[in-house]
N, C-alpha and C positions, 0 to 999 in steps of 0.2 A: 559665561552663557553659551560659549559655542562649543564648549567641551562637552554641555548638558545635551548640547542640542546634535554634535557627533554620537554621544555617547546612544542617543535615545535612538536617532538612525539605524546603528548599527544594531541594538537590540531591535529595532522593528525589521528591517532584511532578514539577521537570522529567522525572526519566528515566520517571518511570509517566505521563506523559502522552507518550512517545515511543512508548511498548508498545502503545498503541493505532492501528490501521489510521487515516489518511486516506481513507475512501472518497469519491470523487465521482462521479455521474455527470451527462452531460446526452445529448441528443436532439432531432432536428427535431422540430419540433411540427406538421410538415404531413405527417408519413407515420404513418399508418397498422398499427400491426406486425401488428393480426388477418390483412393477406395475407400474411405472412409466417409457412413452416409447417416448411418445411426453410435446413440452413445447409452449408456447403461451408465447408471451411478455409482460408484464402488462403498465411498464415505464421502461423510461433511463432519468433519469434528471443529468444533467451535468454543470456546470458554464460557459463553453465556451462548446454552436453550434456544435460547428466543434467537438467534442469528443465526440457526441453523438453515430453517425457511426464508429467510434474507438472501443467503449467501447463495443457496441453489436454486431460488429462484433468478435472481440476476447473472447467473452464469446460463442457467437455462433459456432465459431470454435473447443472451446474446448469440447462444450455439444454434438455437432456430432461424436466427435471422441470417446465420451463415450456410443454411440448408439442411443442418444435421436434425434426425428426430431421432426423440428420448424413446427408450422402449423399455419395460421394464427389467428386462434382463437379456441376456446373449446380444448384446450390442458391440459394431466392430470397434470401439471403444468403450476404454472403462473412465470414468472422470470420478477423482477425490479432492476434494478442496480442504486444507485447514489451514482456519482463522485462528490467530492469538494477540493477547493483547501486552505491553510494557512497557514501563517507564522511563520516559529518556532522560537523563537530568543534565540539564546547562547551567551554567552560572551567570548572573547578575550581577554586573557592582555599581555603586553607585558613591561618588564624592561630594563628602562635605565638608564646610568649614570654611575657613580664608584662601583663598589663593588653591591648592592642589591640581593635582590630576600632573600632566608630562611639564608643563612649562614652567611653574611657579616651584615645587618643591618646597614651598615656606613649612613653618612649624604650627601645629593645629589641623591639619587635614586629616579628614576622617575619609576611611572606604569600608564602605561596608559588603561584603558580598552574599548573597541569598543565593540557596541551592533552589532551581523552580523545576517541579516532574511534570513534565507534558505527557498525557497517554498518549501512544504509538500503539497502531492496529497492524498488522501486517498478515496477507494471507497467498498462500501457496495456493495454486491448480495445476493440478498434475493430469494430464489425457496420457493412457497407456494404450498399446494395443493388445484388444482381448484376446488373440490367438497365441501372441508371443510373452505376453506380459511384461513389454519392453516398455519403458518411459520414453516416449515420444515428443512430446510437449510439456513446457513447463511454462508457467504464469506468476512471479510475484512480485506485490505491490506491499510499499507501508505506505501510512498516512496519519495525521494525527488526528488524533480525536476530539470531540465535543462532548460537552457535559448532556448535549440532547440528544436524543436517538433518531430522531427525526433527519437529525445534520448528518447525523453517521451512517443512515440508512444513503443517503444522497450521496455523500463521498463513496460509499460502497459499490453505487450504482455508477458510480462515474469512472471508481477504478477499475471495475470490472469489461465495462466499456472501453476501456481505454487500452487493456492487455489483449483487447479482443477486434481493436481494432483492424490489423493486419494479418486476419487468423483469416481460414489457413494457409501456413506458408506457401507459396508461388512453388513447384514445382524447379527445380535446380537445371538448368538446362547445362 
């Protein structure tokens, strides 16, 4: 019973430590963002259409709330975002039978092990600067996904927020 019940533990930490965003970011540390006040879209490529207007609208949200305005083109940034989505696969096992698992060792124990594919979203944001066409900032998050879009639209909105937190860098003194 306690093997069942280490066993079940450890499968639940792994998957709740999936549920949580990878955020990273980094940044030249010789630019400057205070001159930077407007941004210009370059791309949003996305695997599914329909997350195109997701992805740029929540990244747009968070750049206005940090002072910068979208203009349609000749902005002193250029911002691309791309979204893709893959399979992560973990393994499962689980014991049956008399006695098994580390301590018994007896005859009859069964393990059975299942491959399980969890989707994983992970999305790049890249701000370059338009004069120089240098990559400046960079933005990426994975997360796993839900079968609802609803829930993925919320994780999106969360990740997004959350790379965007610290944006922009503090000047290096």
């Amino acid at each position: 019973m306690k093997r069942n019940i280490l066993i079940s533990a450890a499968f639940i930490a792994g998957a709740a430590a999936l549920l949580f965003a990878d955020v990273k970011t980094d940044y030249s540390h010789s630019v400057d963002f205070g001159n930077y006040h407007t941004y210009s879209w370059l791309k949003v490529n996305a695997g599914d259409p329909l997350w195109i207007d997701r992805i740029q609208r929540a990244i747009d949200g968070e750049l206005t709330a940090k002072g910068w305005s979208k203009v349609d083109s000749g902005g002193d940034a250029g911002v691309s975002a791309f979204g893709a989505t893959h399979n992560q696969q973990s393994l499962q096992t689980f014991y049956d039978g008399f006695g098994g698992g580390w301590r018994w060792g007896g005859f009859g124990d069964v393990a059975t092990t299942t491959p399980i594919n969890t989707p994983v979203g992970t999305l790049v944001v890249d701000i370059f600067d338009a004069h120089s066409k240098k990559l400046i900032w960079r933005g990426t998050s994975e997360k796993t996904l839900s079968d609802k879009p609803d829930k993925n639209e919320k994780k999106l909105e969360d990740s997004v927020q959350s790379r965007f937190k610290h944006f922009p860098p503090a000047p290096k003194s």
